[in-house]
Structures are given as C-alpha cells and as structure tokens.
N, C-alpha and C positions, 0 to 999 in steps of 0.2 A: 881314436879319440875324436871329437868333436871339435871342430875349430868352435872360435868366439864367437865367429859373423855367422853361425851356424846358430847357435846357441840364442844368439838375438834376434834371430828371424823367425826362432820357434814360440819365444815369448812374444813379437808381435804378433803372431798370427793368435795366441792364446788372447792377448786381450785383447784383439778386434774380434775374436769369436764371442766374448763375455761383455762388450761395450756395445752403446749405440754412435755412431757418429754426430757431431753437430748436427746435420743437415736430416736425419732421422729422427731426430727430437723435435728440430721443427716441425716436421711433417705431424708427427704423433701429436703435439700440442695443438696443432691446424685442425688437426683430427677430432681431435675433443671436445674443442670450442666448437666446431659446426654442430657437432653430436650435442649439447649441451645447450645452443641458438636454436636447433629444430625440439627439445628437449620442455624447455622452460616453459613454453607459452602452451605445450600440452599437458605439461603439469600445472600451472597457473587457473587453464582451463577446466580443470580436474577439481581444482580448490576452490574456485567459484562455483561449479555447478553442486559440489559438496553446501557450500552455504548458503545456495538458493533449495536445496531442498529442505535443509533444514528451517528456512524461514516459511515456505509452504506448511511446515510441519507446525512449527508454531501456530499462521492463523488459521490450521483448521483444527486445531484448537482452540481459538478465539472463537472459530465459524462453532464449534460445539456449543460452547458456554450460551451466544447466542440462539440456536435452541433451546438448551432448557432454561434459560428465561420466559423464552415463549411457551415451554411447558408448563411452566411454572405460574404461566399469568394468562390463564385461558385464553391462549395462543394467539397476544396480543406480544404482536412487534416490540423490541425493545427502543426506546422513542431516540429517535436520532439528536436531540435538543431538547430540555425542558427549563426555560426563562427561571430565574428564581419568582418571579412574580407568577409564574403557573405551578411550581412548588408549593408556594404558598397557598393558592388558591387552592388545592388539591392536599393540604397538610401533609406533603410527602415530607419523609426527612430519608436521608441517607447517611450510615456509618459507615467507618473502613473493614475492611474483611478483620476477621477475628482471627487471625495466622498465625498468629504470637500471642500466646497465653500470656495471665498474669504480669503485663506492661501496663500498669497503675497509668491513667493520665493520656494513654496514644491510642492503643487498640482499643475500637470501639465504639469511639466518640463520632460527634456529627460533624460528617463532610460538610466545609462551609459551604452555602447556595448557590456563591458566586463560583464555585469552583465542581459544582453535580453536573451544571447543565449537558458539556459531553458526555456521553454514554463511557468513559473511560472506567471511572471511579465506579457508580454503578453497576458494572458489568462483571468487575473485578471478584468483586466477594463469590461470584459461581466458578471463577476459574484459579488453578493450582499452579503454584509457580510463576505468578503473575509477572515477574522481574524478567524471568526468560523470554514470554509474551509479549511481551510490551517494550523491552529496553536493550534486548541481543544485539540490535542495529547500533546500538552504541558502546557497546562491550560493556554494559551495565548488567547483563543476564543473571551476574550471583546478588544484585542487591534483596537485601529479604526488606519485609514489610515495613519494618521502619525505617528504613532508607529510602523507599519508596514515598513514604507519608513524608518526610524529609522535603522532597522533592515534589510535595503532590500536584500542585499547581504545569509543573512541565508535566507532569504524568498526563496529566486529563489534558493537557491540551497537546502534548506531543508523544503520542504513542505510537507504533513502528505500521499499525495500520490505520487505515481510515476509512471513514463508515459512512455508504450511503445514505446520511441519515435522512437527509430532505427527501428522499422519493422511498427509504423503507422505516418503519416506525416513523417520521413524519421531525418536521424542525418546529415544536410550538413554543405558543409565544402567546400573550393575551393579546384581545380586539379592543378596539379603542371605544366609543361611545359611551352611555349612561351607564350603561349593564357591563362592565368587559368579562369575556370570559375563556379560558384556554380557549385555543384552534390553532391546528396547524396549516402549516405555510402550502398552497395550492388546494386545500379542499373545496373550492369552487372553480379550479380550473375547465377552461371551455379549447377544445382543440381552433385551428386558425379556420373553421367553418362558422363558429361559437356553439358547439356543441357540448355539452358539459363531458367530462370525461375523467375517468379516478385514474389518477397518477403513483398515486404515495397506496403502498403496499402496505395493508395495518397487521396482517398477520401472515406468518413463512406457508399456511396450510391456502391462501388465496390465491396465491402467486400463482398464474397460468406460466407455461414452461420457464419452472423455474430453475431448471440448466442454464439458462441466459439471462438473469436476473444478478446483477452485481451484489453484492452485501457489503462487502469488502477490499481494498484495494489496498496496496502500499503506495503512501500519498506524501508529498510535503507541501509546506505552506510556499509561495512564488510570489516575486513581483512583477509587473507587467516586463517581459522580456523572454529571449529564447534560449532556450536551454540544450544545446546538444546531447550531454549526458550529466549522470549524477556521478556523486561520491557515493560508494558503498556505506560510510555512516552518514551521508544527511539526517536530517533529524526529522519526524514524522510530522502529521498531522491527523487531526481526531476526525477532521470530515472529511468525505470524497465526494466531486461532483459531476457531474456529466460535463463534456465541450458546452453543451447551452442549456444554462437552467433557468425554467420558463421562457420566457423573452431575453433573454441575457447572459451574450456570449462570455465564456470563463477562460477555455483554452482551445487553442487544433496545433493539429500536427502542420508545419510551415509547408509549404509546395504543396499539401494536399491537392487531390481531382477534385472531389467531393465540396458540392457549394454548397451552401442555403442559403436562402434571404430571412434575415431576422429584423428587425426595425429597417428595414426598409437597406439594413448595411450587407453587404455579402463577408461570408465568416467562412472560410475553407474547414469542412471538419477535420480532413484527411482521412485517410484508410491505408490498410495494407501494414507493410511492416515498416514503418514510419517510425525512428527511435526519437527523434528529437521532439520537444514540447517547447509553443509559445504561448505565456501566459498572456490573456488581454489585461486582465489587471488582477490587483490583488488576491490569488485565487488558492487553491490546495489544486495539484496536478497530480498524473502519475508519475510513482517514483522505481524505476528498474533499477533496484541493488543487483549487485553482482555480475549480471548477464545483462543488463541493459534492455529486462524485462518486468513489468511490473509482477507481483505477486497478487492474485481475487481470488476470492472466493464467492462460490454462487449460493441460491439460495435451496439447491436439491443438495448441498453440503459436499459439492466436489471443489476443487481447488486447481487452478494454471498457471501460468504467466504469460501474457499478454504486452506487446508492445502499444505504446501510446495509439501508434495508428490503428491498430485493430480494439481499439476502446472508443473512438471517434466516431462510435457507432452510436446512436439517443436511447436505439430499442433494447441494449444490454443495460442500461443506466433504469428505465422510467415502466414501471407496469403497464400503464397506457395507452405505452407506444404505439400507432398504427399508422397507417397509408390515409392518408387524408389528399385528395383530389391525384395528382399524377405528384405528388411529395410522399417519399418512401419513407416507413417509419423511421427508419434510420437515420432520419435527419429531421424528424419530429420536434415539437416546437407547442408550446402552450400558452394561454394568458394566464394570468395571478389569479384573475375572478371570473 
C-alpha cells in the first residue's frame, strides 16, 4: 500500500506537470506583448500602405475622366478656373451629373456660377462613383449624388485632389479695360531674361515630357505656418500650386539647400525627402495621407507619391520650365506679363 505522503507527492508532481507556475506566465505574457510591440506598427504599416493605394487608384481615376474631357473637347485642357463672369461671357452653363434617375427638382439642374468655377463640379458628370473619388478621405466614399449635391459647395471646393489648374488648363478670369474679355492668368508670361515664354499647358497632347508634368496632387488649403505632418482625413483642396507661382512664393520644405531669389527675397524651395511643409501664406500645399506622402498624378497618366521636398521642384509644376542664365529650371520663376 501506498503511504499518504506518498500519494501527495504524486498529485504534486501531476499538477505541476499540467500547470504553469506564476513566474512562467509572466515570462509568457512578457513574451506577447514584445511580439505584439514589434507586431502593430507592421500591421498599422500594412493598413496605411493598403489606403494609400487605394487613394492612387481613385485619382487615376480622376487622372482618366481628365482625358476624356480633353477628348471630348478637341483636346483642349479642362480649365483649371473659369470666373462666373467668363461663363457668362462664353454662355457656358453647367448641370450636375445625371446619376439618379427620375429626382424631380435635383438631377439635372444648373450648377450655380459661383459655385462651377473649380473644375470639381464640371469634371464630375465624366466620372462614376464620384462620392468614392472625391470624398474617401473623409469617409464619405458611399454618399450617392444627392448627398453630394447636398454638400455641393464643399464639393467643388474641397475635393480629396487638387488640380494644377493655373499652369494646366489655365485659372481665367476676364481683363479689365473698355473690351474685357476671358484670358487666362500668365499668358503673357516673360522668363527673368523677359523673354516671353508659354507656361499653362492648353492641351494633355502638347505637354513635352509629360511623365513630369503634374495634373494632380493631393492638396489642402493652409495658413501661413509649418506643418510637420497631416491627419489622414484633412479635408482637400480644388487647386494645387507649385512652391512659386509666377513671382510669388506659396510654400517650401523648411531647411531646404535649394535657394532662389524671387523679389529680390530668398525663398528655400527645398528638395529631397523633405516631409514637412511651410506655407508662406494663405496657400493649398501638398497633402501626404497615410504615408506622409503626397498622392499626383502626371500628365502621360501614371500615378506616385511624392514627398513635399521632391515636388519643390518648378520643372514638375510649369510646361516652360527651363534653365535661364546659370538658374536651373527647377527653380524657375516668371513675370505675370
């Protein structure tokens, strides 16, 4: 027979063979949490790069619809701005997309004047699924077309990209004196030699290497200040600009190398992988969702992401860009007239 102290040595040993000890569950929990620290930020990594393709995938989407426009209009750029007063003058009118049948009163009607002149509204009726296009960055992507018309006014001015309008399609606007009449903003521009020189790209088929010709950027609107990084839903903007449009510095990467002299002030464009943005004043900047890279697209219809400093470039921004005296296009500079 088995004594007791016998008998209870052999059930210790059984539940320490079936148990962990205190100081084993620490270990194992220690265990977990490091696996789970090295764990997060490569799945986090994972979910970002997930929604930065898919915001690629949208504007070359957008960058489509933008062709056939220009197919569509004897391959004449879609106008980066058009004043209500050169609407007029041109008896354009504009309606909302016809996306929803049979809505008496909403589908259909005329976009107000003051609310056309971004290329937002207009560009709309050629593209499907507008809501996903334009509004994903705000986790609006299911609204349908009258929710969109609901909201038209932020539509057309704050959409998820933003459009080189001023140097492609052109920002017009009527000319003052006895006669006025449309013209867009730099078509008497003169390089800093004063040699006249075409800036503003009138159609996607003129554009010399148009692999580095911007169309499109993910942009928001800024006040003079600097910005280290965004929020992944900042809210958009309808234009994008170069660091200096014409005489007139907008933003550079801060530390930047890269100088120029523009009114006589020095303005660092910056270069390189430069994440951070300072606006000089009230401007549209780039906006890197997710990655702390911007989303463009160009005008041979490819698509990247690009950080601020590597857009503080003039020659990716401006058709006209060149090398004027020992000043490299890339920091290019023009007068108004």
């Amino acid at each position: 027979m088995h004594s007791a102290a016998a008998r209870r040595g052999r059930c210790h040993a059984i539940n320490a063979a079936r148990g962990f000890s205190l100081l084993e569950l620490v270990i194992v929990v220690a265990i977990v949490a490091a696996l789970l620290a090295l764990a997060l930020p490569v799945l986090r990594g994972v979910h970002l790069r997930s929604k930065k393709t898919r915001e690629l995938s949208n504007l070359r989407q957008v960058g489509m619809a933008w062709l056939m426009y220009a197919q569509s209009n004897n391959d004449a750029a879609l106008p980066g701005y058009l004043d209500p007063a050169v609407q007029k003058s041109w008896e354009v009118v504009y309606e909302y997309p016809r996306a929803v049948s049979n809505v008496r009163g909403v589908v259909g009607r005329q976009i107000p004047p003051d609310i056309a002149p971004p290329r937002t509204w207009r560009l709309m009726p050629i593209m499907s699924d507008a809501g996903a296009l334009l509004r994903a960055h705000l986790g609006d992507e299911d609204l349908d077309i009258l929710a969109l018309i609901e909201h038209a006014r932020d539509v057309a001015l704050e959409p998820a990209f933003g459009y080189n309008g001023v140097y492609v399609g052109g920002y017009w606007t009527m000319t003052n004196g006895e006669r006025p009449r449309p013209s867009f903003r730099f078509a008497g521009a003169r390089n800093l030699e004063g040699r006249r020189v075409n800036v503003v790209a009138r159609s996607p088929s003129g554009v010399n290497a148009s692999d580095r010709l911007i169309v499109f950027c993910s942009t928001t609107l800024r006040d003079a200040g600097v910005y280290p990084r965004s929020s992944d839903n900042e809210r958009g903007w309808h234009m994008a600009v170069p660091p200096v449009v014409g005489l007139t510095p907008h933003w550079q990467t801060p530390g930047g190398a890269l100088e120029s002299l523009v009114d006589s002030n020095q303005v660092s464009l910056g270069r390189g992988d430069a994440a951070s943005v300072e606006a000089l004043l009230l401007t549209p900047t780039p906006l890197g969702r997710y990655t702390g890279a911007a989303a463009v697209y160009y005008a041979d219809g490819h698509t990247d992401s690009q950080t601020p400093g590597a857009l503080a470039d003039q020659s990716r921004w401006i058709l006209g860009a060149e090398k004027v005296g020992d000043t490299p296009a890339s920091r290019f500079t023009h007068t108004e007239y």
